[in-house]
N, C-alpha and C positions, 0 to 999 in steps of 0.2 A: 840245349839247355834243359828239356822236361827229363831228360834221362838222367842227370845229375841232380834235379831236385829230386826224383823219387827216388835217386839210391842215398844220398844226405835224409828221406823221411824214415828209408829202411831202417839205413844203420842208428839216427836218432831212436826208432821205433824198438830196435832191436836190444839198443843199449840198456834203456827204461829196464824190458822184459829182462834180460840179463840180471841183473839188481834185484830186481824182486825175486826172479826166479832161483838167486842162489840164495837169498836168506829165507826162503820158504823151504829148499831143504836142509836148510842149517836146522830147523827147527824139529824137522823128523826124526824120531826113534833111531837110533841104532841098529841095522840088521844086519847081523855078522854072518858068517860062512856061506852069504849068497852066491848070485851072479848079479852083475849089473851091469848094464848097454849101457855107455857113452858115447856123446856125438853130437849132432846136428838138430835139423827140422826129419830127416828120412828116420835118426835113431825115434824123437820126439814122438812124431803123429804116432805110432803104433802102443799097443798095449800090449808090450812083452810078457807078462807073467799069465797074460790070456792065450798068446799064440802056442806058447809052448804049453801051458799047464800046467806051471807049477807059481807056486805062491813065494816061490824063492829067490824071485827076479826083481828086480831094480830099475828102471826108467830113470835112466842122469840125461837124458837126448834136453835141449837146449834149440831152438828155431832160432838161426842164424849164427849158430858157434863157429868159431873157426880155433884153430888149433892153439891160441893164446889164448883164446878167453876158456879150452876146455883147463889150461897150464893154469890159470888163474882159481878153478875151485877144485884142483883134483884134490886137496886136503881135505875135501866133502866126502869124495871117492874110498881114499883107504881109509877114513875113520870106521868102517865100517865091516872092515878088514873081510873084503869079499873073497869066494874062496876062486872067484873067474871075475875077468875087467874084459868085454870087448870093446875094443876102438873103433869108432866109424867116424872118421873125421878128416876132412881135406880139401870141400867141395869150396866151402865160402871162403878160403886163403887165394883163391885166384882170380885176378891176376895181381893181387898184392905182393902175393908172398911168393916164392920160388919150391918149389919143391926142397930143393934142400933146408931153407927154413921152415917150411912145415915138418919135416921130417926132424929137423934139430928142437923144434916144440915138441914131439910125441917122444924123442928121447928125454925130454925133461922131464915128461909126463909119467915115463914107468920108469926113472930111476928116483924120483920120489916114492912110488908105489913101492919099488922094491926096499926102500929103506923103510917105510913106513908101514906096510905090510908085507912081508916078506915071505911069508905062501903062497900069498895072489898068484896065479898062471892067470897070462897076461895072452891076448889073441887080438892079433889087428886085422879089421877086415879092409880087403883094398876098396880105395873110391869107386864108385858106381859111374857110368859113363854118363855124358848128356844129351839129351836129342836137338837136332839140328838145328830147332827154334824155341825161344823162351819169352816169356811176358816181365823177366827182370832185369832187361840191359846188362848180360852178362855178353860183351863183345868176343867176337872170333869162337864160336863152338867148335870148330878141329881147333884152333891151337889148344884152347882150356882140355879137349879132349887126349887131347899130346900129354899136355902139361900131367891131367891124371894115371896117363901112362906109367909116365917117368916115375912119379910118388908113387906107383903102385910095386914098379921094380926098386925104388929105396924102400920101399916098405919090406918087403919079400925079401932083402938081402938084410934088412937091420933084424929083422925076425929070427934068420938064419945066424947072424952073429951074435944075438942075445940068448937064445934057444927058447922065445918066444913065438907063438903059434901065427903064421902067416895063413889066410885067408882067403882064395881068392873068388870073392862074390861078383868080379867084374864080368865075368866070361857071359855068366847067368843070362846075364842082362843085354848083351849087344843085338842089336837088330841084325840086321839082312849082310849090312853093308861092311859088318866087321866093326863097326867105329862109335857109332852113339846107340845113346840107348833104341830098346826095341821100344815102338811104339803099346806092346797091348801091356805093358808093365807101368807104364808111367800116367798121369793124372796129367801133366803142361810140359812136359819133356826134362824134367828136373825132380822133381817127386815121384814118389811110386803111388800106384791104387793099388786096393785091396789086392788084386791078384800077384801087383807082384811084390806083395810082403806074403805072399802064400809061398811065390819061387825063393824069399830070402830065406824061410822060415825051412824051406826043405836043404837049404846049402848049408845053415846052421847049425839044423838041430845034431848031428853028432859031437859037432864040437861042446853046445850048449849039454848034452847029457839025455838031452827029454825023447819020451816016447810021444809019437805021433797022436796030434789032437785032431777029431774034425771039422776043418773048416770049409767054408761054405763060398762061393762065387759072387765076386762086386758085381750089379747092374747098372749105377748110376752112371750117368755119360761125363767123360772128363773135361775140362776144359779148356777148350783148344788157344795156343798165343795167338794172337792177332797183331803181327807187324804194322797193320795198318793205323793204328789206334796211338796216338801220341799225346795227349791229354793226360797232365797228369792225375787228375782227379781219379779220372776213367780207367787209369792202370792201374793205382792202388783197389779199386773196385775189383777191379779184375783178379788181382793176389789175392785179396778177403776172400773173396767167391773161390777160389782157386784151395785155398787151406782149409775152409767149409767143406768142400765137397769134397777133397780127397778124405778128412777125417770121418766122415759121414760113408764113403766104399770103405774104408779101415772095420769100421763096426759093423758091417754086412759079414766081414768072415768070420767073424768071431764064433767062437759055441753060443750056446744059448744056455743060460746060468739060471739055473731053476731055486727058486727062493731068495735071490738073490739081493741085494741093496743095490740102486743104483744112481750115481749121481747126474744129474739130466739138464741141461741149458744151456747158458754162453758161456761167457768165457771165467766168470769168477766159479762154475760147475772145471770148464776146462783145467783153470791152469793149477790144481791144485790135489797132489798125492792122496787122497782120500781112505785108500786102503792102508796105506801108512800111516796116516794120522789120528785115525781111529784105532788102527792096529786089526783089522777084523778082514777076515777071509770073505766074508761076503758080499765085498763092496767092490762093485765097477764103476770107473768113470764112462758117460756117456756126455759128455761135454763138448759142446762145440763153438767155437770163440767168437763172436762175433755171429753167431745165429738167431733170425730175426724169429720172433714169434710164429709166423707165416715156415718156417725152415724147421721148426720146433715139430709143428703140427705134422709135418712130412715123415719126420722120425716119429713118429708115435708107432707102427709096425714094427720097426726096430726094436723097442724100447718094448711092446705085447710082447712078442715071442720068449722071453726071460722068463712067463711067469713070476715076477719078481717077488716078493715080499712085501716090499715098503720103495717106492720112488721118491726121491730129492727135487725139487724143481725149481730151478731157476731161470726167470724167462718174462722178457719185456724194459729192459732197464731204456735200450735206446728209443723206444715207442713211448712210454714216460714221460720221456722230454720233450721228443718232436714230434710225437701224433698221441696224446692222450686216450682218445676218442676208440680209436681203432686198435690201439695197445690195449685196453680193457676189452673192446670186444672180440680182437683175437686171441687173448687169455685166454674168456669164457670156452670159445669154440676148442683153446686144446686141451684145457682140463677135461669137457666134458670128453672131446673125443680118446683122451687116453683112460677115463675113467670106464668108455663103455668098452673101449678096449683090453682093459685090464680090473676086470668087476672085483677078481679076488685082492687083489693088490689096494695098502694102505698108502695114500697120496697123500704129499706133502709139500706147499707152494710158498716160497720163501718172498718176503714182500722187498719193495725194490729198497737199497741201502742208501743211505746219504747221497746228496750228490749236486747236481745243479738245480735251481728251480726247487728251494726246500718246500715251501709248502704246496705247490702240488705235488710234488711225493706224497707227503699225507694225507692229503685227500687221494691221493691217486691206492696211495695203500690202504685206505677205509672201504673203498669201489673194491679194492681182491678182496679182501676180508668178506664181502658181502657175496661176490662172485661163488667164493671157495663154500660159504654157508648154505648156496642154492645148492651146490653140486655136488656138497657131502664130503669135502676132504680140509684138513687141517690145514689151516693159514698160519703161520709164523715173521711175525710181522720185530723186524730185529734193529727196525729204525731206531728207537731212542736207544740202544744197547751201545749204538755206532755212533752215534749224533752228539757233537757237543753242545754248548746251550743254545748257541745260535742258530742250532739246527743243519751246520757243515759238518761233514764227515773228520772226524777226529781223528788227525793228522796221524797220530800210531800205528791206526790200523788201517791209512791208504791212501791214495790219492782222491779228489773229488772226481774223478772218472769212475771212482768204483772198481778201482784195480786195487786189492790190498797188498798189505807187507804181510810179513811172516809172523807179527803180534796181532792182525786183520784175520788172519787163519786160524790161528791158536783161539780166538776169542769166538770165531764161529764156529769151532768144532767143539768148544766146550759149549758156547749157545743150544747145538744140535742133538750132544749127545743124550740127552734124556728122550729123545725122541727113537733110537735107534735100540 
């Protein structure tokens, strides 16, 4: 029974972000003759236009797409009439779907494109393998493992028959045994770490065009599945911590982007195109979804070595609610600790947005205000800008979790952009 209520909290979970996440890029710019990744949580976590180095890349990856929901917004895809579409997609259709039904979604997927943009060169990369044990009730790993076999040989033969670019990143990645993945590539057997979007990035980059950038070696230790653990509480804990900390080795290989913007916190920092929205080359997202104050603080090395320009920060909305106390005093400790770590760098601390518990929000955003005033950097406090009279987040721009829509972003990057 706990194994089907946490894949019923998945796919609920998954649905929401789904929703938001395409009308957040309905609302982005047009950038025509790029390249853009499509796919999953593996396309997702990574910062492609950072691995490769060029500002001409696309991030469409999606956490938990499966090959109808990528059929559902590819009309996002070619408006944008990119001059390269890679496909990564296959892994969350099993064991729903069949290979051959995934395979008859991704032909739906580039005979749109081809009508729709018909320069596009189109390149599918084969499914990645899975390792032997996972923390998301994905039963039978050899058969799922078969299964992405089989879609990788209808991949390879639809490729051949369209005279679209077949891929095969599967090889890269096999451990010892020939069959799932290798263990020093992946984060829980199912994701990669940093090192091994180093190995995707070297199987890629000719196809993608780019010359080689320097990047650098993850340390942080992965998180290993626990079989033993059946509680569902404790296994969604487990995925949280699990998508934290692979994104957190994702930003260790990155260059280090001197002058840079950066956008820095949980997830309203994560889930949102920042370089696009603003339209400016100098913005990275360093966003981490669901990262607690205490997790914030951790990255502050990360976030030093940029020598940045100007830091974005967002950080404390869950401590807010359920530890007031200790969410003001582990603000204090990371502003100050990223400010002594970054003297040059102009800081900027976003105050928490509508939500539950309105009025200690405002009191609780009067406490940064005062925090930010000790410590010398700018508070931006965007509560009433959000808040209807009653003091709830104004349904346009989101939910009362403080997840926005796509008019929620519009309205905080025009809030923002005097400051940038």
């Amino acid at each position: 029974m706990e194994k089907y209520i946490l894949t019923l909290f998945l796919s609920l979970s998954v649905s929401l972000w789904l929703a938001a996440q395409n009308d957040r890029y309905d609302i982005l710019p047009v950038h025509e003759g790029g390249t853009i990744f499509v796919g999953d949580s593996i396309t997702d976590d990574c910062e492609w236009n950072e691995l490769f180095g060029s500002q001409d890349i696309l991030n469409r990856g999606i956490d938990g797409n499966t090959s109808e929901s990528v059929l559902q917004r590819i009309k996002e895809i070619s408006r944008h009439q990119p001059a390269k579409v890679f496909f990564a997609i296959g892994t969350n259709d099993f064991p729903t779907r069949t290979p051959d039904q995934v395979l008859d979604n991704v032909r739906k997927c580039c005979d749109s494109i081809a009508a729709d943009s018909p320069d596009t060169r189109i390149f599918i990369e084969s499914v990645l393998p899975v390792g032997p044990k996972q923390m998301f009730f994905i039963d039978g790993q050899e058969a799922k493992n078969e299964w992405i076999s089989e879609l990788n040989r209808k991949y390879d033969s639809f490729c051949a028959e369209r005279g679209y670019v077949f891929i095969d990143t599967h090889t890269a990645f096999l451990g010892k045994d020939g069959k799932t993945m290798a263990k020093d590539f992946t984060s829980d057997n199912l994701h990669l770490n940093g090192n091994g979007y180093r190995i995707l990035a070297d199987v890629l980059r000719p196809y993608v065009g780019a010359e080689a950038v320097p990047l650098g070696i993850c340390t942080l230790p992965d998180v290993e599945p626990d079989p033993g653990i059946t509680d569902t509480d404790a296994l969604i804990s487990k995925a949280v911590l699990a998508g934290k900390v692979r994104r957190a080795m994702v930003f260790q290989i990155m260059p280090a982007h001197k002058q840079s913007i950066l956008f820095a916190g949980g997830a309203i920092m994560e889930d949102c195109e920042w370089k696009e929205i603003f339209n400016d080359a100098r913005i990275y997202n360093r966003g981490i979804d669901g990262a607690s104050v205490e997790e914030f603080i951790a990255q502050v090395p990360e976030l030093s070595r940029h020598d940045a320009e100007k830091i974005f920060i967002e950080i404390g909305s869950d401590e807010a609610v359920s530890d007031p106390g200790n969410g003001l005093e582990g603000t204090r400790k990371a502003v100050l600790a990223l400010k002594a770590a970054c003297p040059q760098t102009s800081l900027y601390l976003l105050g928490i947005l509508p939500g539950e518990n309105e009025g200690a929000i405002k009191e609780y955003n009067a406490s940064l205000s005062e925090i930010c005033n000790e410590a010398g950097i700018i508070f931006i406090d965007l509560y009433d800008s959000f808040a209807l009279a009653d003091g709830s987040l104004n349904p346009k721009y989101g939910r009362n979790n403080r997840k926005l829509s796509a008019e929620g972003y519009s309205h905080l990057a025009d809030s923002l952009r005097k400051y940038l």
